[in-house]
C-alpha positions as CSV (number, residue, x, y, z in Angstrom):
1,X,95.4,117.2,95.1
2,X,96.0,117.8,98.9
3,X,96.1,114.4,100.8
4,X,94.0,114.2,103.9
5,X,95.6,112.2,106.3
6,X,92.2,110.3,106.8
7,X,92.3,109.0,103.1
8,X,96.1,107.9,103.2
9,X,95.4,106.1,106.2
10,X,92.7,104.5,104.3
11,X,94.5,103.5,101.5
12,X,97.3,102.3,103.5
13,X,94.6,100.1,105.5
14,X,93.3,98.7,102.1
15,X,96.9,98.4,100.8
16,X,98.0,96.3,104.4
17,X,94.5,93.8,104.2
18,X,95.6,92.9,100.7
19,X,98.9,91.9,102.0
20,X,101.0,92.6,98.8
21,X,104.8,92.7,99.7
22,X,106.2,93.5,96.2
23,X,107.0,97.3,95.1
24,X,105.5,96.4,91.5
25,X,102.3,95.1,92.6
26,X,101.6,98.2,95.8
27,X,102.9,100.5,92.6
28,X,100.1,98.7,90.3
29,X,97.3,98.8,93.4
30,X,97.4,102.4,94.5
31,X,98.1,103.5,90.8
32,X,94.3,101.5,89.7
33,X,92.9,102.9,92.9
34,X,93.9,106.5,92.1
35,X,93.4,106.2,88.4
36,X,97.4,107.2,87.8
37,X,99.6,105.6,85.2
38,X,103.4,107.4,86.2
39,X,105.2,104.2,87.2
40,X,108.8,106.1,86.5
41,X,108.4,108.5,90.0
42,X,106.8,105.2,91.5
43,X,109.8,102.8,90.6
44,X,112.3,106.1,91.8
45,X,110.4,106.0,95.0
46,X,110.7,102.1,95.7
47,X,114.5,102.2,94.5
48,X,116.3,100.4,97.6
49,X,113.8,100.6,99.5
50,X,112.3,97.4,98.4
51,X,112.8,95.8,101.6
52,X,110.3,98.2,103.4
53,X,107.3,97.3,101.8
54,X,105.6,96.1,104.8
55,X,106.3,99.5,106.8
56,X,103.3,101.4,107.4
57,X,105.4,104.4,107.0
58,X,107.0,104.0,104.1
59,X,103.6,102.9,102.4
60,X,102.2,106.4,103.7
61,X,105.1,108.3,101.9
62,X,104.0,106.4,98.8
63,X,100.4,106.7,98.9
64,X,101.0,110.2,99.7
65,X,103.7,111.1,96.5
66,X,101.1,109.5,94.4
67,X,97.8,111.1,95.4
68,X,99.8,115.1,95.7
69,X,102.1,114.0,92.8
């Protein structure tokens, strides 16, 4: 599916108000929200980048590997 950058922003804006700040639980979030279950790209994504998970960036790469992956 192609990402619209409308619904990542979305997503990220959902992602942000629930103010999760651990890789495992934005992994778990976006997965339920897009009905996925891969966490093995997800947990390659998040490898050392941990520390980011509060950069809007970074949570738009995510969002947008999971919804085109």
């Amino acid at each position: 599916m192609k990402a619209s950058p409308s619904m990542i922003e979305a997503i990220v804006n959902d992602l942000v108000s629930q103010q999760i700040d651990e890789a495992d639980d934005i992994i778990r979030f976006i997965q339920n929200r897009l009905g996925k279950v891969d966490s093995q790209k997800a947990m390659a994504f998040w490898a050392g980048r941990e520390h980011m998970t509060a950069d809007r960036q970074t949570l738009k790469a995510y969002v947008k590997l999971e919804v085109e992956s």
